[in-house]
C-alpha positions in Angstrom: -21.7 -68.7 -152.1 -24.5 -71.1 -152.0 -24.4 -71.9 -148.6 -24.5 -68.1 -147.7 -28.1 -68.1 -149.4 -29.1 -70.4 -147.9 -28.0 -68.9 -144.3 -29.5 -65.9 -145.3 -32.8 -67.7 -146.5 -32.8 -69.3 -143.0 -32.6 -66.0 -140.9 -35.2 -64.4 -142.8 -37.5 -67.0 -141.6 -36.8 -66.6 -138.3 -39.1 -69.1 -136.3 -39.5 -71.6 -139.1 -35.5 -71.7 -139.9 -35.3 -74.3 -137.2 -38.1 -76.7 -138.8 -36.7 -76.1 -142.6 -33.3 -77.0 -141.3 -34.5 -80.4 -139.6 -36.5 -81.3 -142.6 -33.8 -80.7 -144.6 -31.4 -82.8 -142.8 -34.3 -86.0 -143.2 -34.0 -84.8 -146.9 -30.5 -85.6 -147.1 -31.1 -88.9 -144.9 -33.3 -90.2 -147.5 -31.5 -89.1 -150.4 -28.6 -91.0 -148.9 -30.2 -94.3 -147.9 -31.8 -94.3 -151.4 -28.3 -93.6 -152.9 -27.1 -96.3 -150.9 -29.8 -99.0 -151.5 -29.4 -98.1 -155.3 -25.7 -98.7 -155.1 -26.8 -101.9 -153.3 -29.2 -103.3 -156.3 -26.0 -102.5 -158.7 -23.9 -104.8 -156.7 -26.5 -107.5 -156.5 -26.8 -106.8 -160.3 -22.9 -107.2 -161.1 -22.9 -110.3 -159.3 -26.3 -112.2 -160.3 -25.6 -111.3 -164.1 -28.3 -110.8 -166.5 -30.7 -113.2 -165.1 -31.3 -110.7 -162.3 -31.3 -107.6 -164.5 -35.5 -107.1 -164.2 -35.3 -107.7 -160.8 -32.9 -105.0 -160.0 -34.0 -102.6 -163.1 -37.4 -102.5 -161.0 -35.7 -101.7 -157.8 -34.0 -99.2 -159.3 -36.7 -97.9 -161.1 -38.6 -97.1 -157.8 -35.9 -95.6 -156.0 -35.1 -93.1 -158.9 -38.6 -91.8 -159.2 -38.3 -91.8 -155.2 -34.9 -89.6 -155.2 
């Protein structure tokens, strides 16, 4: 259902479906590699213990207000 509003949302727009779709994909790119670099920062987090908690709080801080 979603994605047929979406389709539909596209045609309407005619010339500028093709540029909404492309910057949509980067969207999801980023979203992804921010997904993955926070999953990253827990793993470093899980295996330095609490000593590194700040550290990787900040990380994760910035890619949060980034996703």
């Amino acid at each position: 259902m979603r994605e047929q509003i979406v389709a539909s949302a596209l045609a309407a727009l005619g010339e500028d479906s093709q540029k909404v779709q492309e910057e949509a994909g980067l969207v999801r790119q980023r979203l992804s590699a921010v997904q993955s670099e926070i999953n990253n920062l827990l793993g470093v987090l899980a295996k330095m213990g609490a000593e590194a908690a700040a550290l990787v709080n900040e990380g994760l801080t910035r890619l949060k207000a980034e996703r």
